[in-house]
C-alpha positions as semicolon CSV with decimal commas, in nm:
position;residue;x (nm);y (nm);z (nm)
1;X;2,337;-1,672;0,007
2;X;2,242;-1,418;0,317
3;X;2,266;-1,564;0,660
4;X;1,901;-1,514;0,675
5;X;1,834;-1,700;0,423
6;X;2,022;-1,942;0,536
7;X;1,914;-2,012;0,901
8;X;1,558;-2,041;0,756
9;X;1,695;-2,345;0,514
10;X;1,831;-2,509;0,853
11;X;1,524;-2,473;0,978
12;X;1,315;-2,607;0,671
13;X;1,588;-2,917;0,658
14;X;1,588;-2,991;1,071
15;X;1,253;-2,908;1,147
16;X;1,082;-3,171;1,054
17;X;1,379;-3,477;1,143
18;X;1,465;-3,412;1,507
19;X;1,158;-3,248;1,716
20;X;1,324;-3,344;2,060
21;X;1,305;-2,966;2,193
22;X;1,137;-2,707;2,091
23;X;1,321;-2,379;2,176
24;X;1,628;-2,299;2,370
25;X;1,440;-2,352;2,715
26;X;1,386;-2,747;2,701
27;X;1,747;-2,759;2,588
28;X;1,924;-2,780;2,898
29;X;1,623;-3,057;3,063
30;X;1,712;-3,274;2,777
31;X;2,069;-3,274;2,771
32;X;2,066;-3,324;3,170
33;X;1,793;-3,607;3,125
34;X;1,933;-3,783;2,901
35;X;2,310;-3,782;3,027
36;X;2,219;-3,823;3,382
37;X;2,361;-3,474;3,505
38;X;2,332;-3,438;3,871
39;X;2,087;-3,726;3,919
40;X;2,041;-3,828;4,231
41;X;2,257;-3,506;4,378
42;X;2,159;-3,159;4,493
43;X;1,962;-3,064;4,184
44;X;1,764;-3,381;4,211
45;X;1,706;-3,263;4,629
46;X;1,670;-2,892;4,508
47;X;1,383;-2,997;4,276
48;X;1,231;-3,302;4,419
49;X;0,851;-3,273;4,549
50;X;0,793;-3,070;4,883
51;X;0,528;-3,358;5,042
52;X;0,686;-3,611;5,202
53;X;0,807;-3,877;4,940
54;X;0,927;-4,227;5,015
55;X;1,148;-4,454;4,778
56;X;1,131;-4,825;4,697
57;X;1,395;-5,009;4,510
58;X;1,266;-5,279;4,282
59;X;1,535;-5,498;4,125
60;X;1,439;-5,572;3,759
61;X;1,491;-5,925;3,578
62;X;1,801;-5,792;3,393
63;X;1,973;-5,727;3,770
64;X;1,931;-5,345;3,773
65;X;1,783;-5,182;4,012
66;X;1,502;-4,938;3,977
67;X;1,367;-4,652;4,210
68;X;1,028;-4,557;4,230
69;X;0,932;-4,290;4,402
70;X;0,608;-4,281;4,567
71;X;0,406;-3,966;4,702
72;X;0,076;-3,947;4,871
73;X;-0,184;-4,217;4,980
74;X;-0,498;-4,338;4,782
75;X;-0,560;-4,513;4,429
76;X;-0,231;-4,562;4,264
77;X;-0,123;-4,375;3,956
78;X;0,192;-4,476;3,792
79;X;0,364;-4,191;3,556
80;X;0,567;-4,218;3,296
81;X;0,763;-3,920;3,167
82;X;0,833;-3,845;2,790
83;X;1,165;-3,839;2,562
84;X;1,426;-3,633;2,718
85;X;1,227;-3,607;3,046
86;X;1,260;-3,777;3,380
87;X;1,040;-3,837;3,692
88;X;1,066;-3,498;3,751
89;X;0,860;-3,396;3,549
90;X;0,540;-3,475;3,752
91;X;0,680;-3,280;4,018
92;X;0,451;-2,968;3,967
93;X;0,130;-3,205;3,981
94;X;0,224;-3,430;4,257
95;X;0,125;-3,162;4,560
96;X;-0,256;-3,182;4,406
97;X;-0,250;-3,515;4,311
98;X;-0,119;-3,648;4,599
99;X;-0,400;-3,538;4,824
100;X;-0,593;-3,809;4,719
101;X;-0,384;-4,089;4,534
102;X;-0,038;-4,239;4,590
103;X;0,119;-4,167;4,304
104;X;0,431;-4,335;4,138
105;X;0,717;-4,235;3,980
106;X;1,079;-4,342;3,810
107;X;1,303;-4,276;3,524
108;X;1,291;-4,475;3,222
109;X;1,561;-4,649;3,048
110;X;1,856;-4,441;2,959
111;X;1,691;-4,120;3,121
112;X;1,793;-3,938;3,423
113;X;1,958;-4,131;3,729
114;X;1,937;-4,427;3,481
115;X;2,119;-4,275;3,189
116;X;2,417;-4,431;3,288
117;X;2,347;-4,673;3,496
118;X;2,364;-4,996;3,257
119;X;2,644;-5,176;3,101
120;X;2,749;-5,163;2,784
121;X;2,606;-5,450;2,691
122;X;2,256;-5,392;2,820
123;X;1,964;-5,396;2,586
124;X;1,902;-5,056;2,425
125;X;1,613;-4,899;2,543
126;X;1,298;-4,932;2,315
127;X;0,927;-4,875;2,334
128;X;0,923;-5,271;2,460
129;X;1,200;-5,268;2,719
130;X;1,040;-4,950;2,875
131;X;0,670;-5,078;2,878
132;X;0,810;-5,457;3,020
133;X;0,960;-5,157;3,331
134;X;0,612;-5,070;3,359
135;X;0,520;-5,410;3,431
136;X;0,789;-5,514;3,666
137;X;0,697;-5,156;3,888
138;X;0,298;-5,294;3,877
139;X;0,367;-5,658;3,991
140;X;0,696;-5,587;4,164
141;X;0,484;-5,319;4,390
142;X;0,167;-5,525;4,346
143;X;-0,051;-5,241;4,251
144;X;-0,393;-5,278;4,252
145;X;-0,548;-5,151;3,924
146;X;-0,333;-4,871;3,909
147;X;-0,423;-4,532;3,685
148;X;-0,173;-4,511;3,383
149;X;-0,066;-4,147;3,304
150;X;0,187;-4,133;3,023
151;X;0,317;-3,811;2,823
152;X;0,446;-3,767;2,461
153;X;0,720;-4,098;2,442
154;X;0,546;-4,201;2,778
155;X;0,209;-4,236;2,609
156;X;0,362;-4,488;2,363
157;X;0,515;-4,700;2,657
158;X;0,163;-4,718;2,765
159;X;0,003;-4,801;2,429
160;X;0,272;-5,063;2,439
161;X;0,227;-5,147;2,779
162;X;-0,152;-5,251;2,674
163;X;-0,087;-5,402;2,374
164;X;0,181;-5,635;2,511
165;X;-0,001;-5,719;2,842
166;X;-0,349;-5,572;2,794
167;X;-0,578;-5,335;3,007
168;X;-0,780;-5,574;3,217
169;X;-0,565;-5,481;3,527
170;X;-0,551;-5,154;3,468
171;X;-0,815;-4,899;3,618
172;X;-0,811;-4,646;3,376
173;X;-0,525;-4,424;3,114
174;X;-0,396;-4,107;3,051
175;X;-0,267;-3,974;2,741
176;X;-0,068;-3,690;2,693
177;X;-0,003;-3,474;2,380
178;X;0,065;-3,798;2,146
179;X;-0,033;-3,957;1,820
180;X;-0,092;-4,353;1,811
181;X;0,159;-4,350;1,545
182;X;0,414;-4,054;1,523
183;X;0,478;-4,060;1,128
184;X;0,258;-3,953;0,792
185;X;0,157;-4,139;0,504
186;X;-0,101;-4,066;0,243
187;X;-0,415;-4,218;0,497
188;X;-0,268;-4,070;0,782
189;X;-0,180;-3,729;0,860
190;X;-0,182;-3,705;1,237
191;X;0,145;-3,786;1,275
192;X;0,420;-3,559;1,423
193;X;0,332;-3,230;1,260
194;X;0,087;-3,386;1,047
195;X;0,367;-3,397;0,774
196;X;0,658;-3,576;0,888
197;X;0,702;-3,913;0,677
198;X;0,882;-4,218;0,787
199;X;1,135;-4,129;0,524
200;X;1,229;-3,805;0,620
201;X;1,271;-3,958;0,989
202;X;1,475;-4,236;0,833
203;X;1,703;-3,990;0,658
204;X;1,742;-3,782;1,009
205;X;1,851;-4,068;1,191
206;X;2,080;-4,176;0,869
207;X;2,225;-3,828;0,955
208;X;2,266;-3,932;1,304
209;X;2,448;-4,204;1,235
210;X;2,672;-4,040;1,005
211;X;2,785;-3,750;1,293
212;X;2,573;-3,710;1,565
213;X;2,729;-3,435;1,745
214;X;2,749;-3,211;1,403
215;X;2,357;-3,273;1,342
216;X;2,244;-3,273;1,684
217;X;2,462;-2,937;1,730
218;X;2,307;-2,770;1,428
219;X;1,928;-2,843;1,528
220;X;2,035;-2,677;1,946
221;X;2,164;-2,403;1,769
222;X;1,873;-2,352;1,588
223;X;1,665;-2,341;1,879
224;X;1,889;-2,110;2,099
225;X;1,846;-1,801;1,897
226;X;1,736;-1,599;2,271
227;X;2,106;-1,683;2,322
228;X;2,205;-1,439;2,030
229;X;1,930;-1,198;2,055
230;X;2,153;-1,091;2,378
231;X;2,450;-1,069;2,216
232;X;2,590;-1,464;2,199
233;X;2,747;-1,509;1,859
234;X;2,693;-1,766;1,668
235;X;3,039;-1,930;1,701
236;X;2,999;-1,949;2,090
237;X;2,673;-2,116;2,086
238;X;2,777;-2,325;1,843
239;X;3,123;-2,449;2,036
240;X;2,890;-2,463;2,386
241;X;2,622;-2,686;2,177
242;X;2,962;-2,939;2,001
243;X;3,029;-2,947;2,368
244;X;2,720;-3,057;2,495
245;X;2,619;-3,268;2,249
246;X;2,943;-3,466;2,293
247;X;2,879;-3,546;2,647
248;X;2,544;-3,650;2,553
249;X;2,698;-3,866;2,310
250;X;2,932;-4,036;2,573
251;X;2,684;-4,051;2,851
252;X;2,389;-4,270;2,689
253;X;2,578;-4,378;2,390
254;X;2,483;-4,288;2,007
255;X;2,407;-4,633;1,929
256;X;2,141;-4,651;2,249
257;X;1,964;-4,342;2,149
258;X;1,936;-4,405;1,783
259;X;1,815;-4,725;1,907
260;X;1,512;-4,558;2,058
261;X;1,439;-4,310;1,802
262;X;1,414;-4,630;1,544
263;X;1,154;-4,768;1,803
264;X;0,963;-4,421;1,833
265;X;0,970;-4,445;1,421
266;X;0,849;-4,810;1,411
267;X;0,557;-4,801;1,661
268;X;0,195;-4,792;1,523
269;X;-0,051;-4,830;1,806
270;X;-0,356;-4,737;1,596
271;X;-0,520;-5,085;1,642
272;X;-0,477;-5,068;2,039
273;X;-0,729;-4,828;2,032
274;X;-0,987;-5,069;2,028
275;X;-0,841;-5,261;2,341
276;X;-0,791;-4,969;2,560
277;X;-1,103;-5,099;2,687
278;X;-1,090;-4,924;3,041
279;X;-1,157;-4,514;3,108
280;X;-0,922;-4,303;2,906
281;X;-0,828;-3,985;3,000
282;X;-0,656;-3,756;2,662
283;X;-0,508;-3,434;2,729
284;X;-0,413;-3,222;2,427
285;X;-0,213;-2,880;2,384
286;X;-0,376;-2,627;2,174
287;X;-0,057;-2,464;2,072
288;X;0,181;-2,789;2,070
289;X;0,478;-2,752;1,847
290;X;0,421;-3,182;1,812
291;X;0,034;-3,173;1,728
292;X;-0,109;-2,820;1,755
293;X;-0,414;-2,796;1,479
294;X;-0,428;-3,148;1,384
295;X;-0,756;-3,283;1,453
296;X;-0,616;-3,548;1,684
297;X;-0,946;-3,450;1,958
298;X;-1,207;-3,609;1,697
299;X;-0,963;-3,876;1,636
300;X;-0,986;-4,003;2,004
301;X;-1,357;-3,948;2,064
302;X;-1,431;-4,169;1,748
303;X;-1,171;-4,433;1,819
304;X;-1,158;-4,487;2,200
305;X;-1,454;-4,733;2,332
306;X;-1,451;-4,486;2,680
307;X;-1,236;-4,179;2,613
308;X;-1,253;-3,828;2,746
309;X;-1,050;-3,606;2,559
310;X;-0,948;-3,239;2,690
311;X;-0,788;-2,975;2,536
312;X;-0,559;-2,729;2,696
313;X;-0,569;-2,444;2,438
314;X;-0,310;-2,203;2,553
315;X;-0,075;-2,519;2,626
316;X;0,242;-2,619;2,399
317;X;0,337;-3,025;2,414
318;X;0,375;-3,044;2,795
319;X;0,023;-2,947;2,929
320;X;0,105;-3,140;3,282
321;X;0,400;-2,890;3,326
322;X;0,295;-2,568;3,162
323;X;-0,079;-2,623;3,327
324;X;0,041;-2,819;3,598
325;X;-0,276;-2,802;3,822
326;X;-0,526;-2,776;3,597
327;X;-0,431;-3,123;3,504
328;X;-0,382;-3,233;3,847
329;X;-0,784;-3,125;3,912
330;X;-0,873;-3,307;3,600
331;X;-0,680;-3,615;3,650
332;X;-0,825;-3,670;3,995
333;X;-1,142;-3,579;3,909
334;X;-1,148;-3,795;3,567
335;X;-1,035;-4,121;3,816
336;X;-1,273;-3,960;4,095
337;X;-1,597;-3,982;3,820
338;X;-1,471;-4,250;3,604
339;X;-1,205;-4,504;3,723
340;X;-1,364;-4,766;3,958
């Protein structure tokens, strides 16, 4: 068999079970993210937002203590970033935003500064733990129907959010690039990629299990072919990507992870559309590796009671990053026209 032939059967067999980057670019964000890599140190400072930003700790139930950080002054909006992600990713909205809301943000379980910052014996971090977060930040900080903005992973946590504690107090959502329900069957085919089954997910995260740094390895490599279009060989990126993925592995724990990607698999939020009975903001990206040319735009404009749905066409699965301002203008203008 040819090596081409055979880097397009790695692709066939990985691209469907393990969509947590999509090229060589959101490699490094993830691995950092999810390890904890210079949280809370001079990358953190480097890349934090330019307005003047203040920083609350709220100490959860479980006894750990969570940071919001809070920019700007106005209606609150709470935002919560997607897998692999951390609360900086807002940071290229927050100048706009913050002109006329305060907005909030923090890193969810087992991302970012909080990637290692729970015990061993913590609970893992799931869809529920991360949405009962949300609700700590909105009573512990007492906000007043606050705006919530959620992307990709983060959109979940809010479906999860309302169907574990409603929508009356909130004032309005925001959905970002995601499916109510992320895997395929023979009714439903606006799941991730509009193929992927909850078997074939099953049998990635079987794989998982079975050697996580070998299968995680094999998908980065797969993405970081601009790495040996300029002359890295294969067996470099491969021994830079064993390396990587170990530390992942060590930093936020195999178990943890898997733990979340079996919540991510499990969650069906398609009857919560009903109940997000408040203003709802979606935001979709034309191109997105995720969702691009699924007809998830009619799906929300038939299903949500008060939805707005808006397509960024030229924009992959991260339209608040790779449009940042755009989104800014039509988040406050959507809360501006719509949230009262």
């Amino acid at each position: 068999m040819s090596a081409a032939a055979t880097t397009a059967d790695a692709d066939a067999e990985l691209a469907p079970g393990l969509p947590l980057v999509a090229d060589a670019a959101g490699v490094a964000r993830v691995l950092r993210n999810l390890t904890g890599l210079g949280a809370n140190g001079w990358m953190d400072r480097l890349s934090g937002p330019r307005k003047q930003s203040i920083t609350l700790d709220l100490v959860l139930d479980t006894g750990e203590t969570l940071v919001v950080r809070i920019v700007g002054s106005g209606r609150p909006v709470l935002m919560i970033h997607g897998l692999g992600g951390s609360h900086h990713d807002w940071d290229d909205a927050l100048q706009t935003l913050a002109a006329q809301h305060q907005v909030h943000t923090f890193d969810l379980l087992g991302h970012g500064a909080r990637a290692q910052s729970r015990g061993a014996a913590a609970a893992p971090p799931t869809l529920a733990q991360m949405a009962q977060d949300v609700a700590d930040v909105i009573a512990g900080l007492r906000l007043q129907r606050p705006i919530l903005v959620g992307h990709s992973m983060g959109a979940l946590v809010v479906m999860q959010y309302i169907q574990d504690h409603g929508a009356d107090s909130l004032g309005g959502v925001c959905l970002i690039d995601q499916s109510p329900c992320i895997t395929n069957d023979e009714q439903w085919k606006l799941g991730l990629f509009g193929s992927l089954t909850r078997a074939q997910l099953q049998d990635a995260l079987g794989r998982l299990r079975g050697d996580f740094v070998e299968t995680v390895a094999t998908e980065l490599v797969a993405r970081c072919r601009p790495l040996r279009s300029v002359g890295k060989p294969d067996a470099l990126v491969g021994r830079l990507a064993r390396w990587a993925v170990a530390k992942l592995a060590r930093a936020c724990g195999v178990e943890q992870l898997i733990a979340l990607l079996e919540s991510l698999a499990d969650a069906d939020f398609r009857d919560v559309m009903a109940r997000v009975t408040v203003p709802t903001m979606v935001v979709l990206g034309g191109v997105s590796h995720h969702y691009g040319g699924l007809p998830l735009e009619q799906y929300y404009r038939d299903n949500l009671p008060d939805g707005t749905v808006r397509m960024y066409k030229t924009s992959a699965h991260s339209p608040h990053r790779q449009e940042a301002q755009r989104f800014a203008a039509d988040l406050a203008a959507f809360t501006a026209r719509r949230c009262a």
